[in-house]
C-alpha positions as CSV (number, residue, x, y, z in Angstrom):
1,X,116.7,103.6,92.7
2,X,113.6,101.5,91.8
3,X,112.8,101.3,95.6
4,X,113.0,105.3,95.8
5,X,111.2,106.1,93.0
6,X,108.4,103.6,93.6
7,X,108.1,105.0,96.8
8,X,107.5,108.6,95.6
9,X,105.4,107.7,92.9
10,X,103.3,105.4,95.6
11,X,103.1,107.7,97.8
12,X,102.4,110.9,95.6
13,X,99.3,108.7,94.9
14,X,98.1,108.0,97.9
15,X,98.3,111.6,98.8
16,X,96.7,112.9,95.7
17,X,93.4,110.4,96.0
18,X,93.1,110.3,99.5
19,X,90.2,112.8,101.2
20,X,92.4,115.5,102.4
21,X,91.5,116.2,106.2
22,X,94.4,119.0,106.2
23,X,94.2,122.2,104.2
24,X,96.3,123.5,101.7
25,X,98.5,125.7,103.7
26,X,98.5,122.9,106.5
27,X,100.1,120.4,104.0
28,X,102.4,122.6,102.6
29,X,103.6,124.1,106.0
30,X,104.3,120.3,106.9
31,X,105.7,119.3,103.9
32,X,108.3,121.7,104.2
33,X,108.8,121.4,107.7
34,X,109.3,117.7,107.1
35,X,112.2,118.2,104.4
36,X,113.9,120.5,106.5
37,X,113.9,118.2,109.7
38,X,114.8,115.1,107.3
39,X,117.8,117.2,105.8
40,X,118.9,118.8,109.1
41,X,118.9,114.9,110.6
42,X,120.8,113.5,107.7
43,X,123.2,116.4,107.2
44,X,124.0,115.7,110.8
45,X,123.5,111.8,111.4
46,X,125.0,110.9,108.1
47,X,126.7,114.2,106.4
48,X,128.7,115.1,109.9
49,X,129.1,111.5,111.4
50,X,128.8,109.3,108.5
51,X,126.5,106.8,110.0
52,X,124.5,106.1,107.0
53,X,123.7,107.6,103.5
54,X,121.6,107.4,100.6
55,X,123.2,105.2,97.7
56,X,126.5,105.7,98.6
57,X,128.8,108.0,100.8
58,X,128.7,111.8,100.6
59,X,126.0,114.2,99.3
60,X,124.6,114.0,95.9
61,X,121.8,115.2,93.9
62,X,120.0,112.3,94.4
63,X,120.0,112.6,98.1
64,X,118.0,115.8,97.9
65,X,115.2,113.5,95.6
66,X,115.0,111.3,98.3
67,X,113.6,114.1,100.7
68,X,112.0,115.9,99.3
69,X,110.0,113.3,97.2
70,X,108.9,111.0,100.1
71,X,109.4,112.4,103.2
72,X,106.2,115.6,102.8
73,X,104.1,112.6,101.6
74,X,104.6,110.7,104.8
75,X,104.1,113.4,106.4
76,X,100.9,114.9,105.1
77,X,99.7,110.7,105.0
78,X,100.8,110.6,108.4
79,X,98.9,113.7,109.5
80,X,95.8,113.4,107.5
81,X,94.7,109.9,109.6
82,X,96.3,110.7,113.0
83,X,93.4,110.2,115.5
84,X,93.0,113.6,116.8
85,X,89.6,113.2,118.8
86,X,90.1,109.7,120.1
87,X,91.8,108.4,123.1
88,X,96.0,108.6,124.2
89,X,96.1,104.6,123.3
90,X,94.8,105.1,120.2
91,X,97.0,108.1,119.1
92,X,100.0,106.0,120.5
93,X,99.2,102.8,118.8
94,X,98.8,105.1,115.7
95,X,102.4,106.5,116.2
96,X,103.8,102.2,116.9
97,X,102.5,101.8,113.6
98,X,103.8,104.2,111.7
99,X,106.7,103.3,113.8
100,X,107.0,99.6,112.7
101,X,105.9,100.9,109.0
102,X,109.2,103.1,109.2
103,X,111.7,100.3,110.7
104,X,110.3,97.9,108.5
105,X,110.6,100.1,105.5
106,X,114.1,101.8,106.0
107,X,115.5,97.9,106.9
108,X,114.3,97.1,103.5
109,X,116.2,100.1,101.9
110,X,119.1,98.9,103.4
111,X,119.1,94.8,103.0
112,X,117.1,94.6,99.3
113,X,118.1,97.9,98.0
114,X,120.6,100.8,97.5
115,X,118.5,103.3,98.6
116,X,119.6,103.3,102.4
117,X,123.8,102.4,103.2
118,X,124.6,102.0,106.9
119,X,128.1,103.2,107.3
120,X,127.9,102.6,111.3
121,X,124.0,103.3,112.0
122,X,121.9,100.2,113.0
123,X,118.4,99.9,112.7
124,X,117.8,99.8,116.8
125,X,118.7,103.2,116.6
126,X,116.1,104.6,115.0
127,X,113.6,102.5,117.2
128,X,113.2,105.5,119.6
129,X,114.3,108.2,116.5
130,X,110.5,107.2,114.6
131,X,108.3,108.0,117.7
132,X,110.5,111.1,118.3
133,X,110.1,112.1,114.7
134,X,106.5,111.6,114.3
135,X,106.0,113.5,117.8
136,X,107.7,116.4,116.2
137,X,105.7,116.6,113.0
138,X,102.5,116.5,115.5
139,X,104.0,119.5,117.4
140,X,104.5,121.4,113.8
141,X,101.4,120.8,113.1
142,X,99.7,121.9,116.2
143,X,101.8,125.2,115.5
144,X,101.0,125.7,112.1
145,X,97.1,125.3,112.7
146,X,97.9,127.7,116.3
147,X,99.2,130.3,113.5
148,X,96.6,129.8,110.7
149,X,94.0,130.2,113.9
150,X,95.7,133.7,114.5
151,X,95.3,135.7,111.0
């Protein structure tokens, strides 16, 4: 619990002093967008084949802080530094790091906390399931400003 809410708190700082490169709608397009993806993935991964779970087995309130507290900060932090105008290496070594940030992080919630149970996931899993998801926020994104661009 202490990892979770330090987390949100953390990042709901960063987020709120950090100079926003995204707009308002931008950031709440992908904040949603992001809880929905995270809750589709875990209602699948863990809710439908039990591979993992937040605290312990089966759905809870709790589950839903989780997501929607840390998931549209990442995102938006995430997005906000992504290096749009430079070069494919960068964008990919932006994406390895965010990568390694994310292995490194959830194998913490699962070895020094309660946030994160593994009931048959294992972290070399989600080594090609972070590139994937950061990908997909990128494609949101690029939809989301495609739409704005169009009203």
């Amino acid at each position: 619990m202490i990892l979770m809410c330090s987390t949100i708190i953390g990042a709901l700082i960063l987020v709120w002093k950090i100079p926003k490169k995204l707009s308002r709608l931008e950031m709440y397009a992908c904040s949603l967008f992001s809880i929905y993806l995270a809750l589709f993935a875990d209602s699948i991964l863990g809710g439908m084949y039990h591979l993992y779970a937040y605290f312990k087995p089966g759905v809870e309130v709790i589950d839903y802080a989780a997501a929607i507290g840390i998931y549209p900060a990442i995102a938006i932090l995430f997005l906000n530094f992504f290096p749009f105008g430079r070069h494919l290496k960068w964008k990919l070594a932006y994406i390895t790091a965010w990568t390694v940030f994310s292995l490194f992080y959830e194998w913490s919630a699962a070895n020094f906390s309660s946030l994160f149970l593994y009931t048959g996931w294992k972290i070399g899993y989600s080594v090609p399931i972070y590139p994937l998801l950061f990908v997909i926020q990128l494609l949101n994104y690029q939809l989301v400003k495609k739409l704005i661009s169009h009203r």
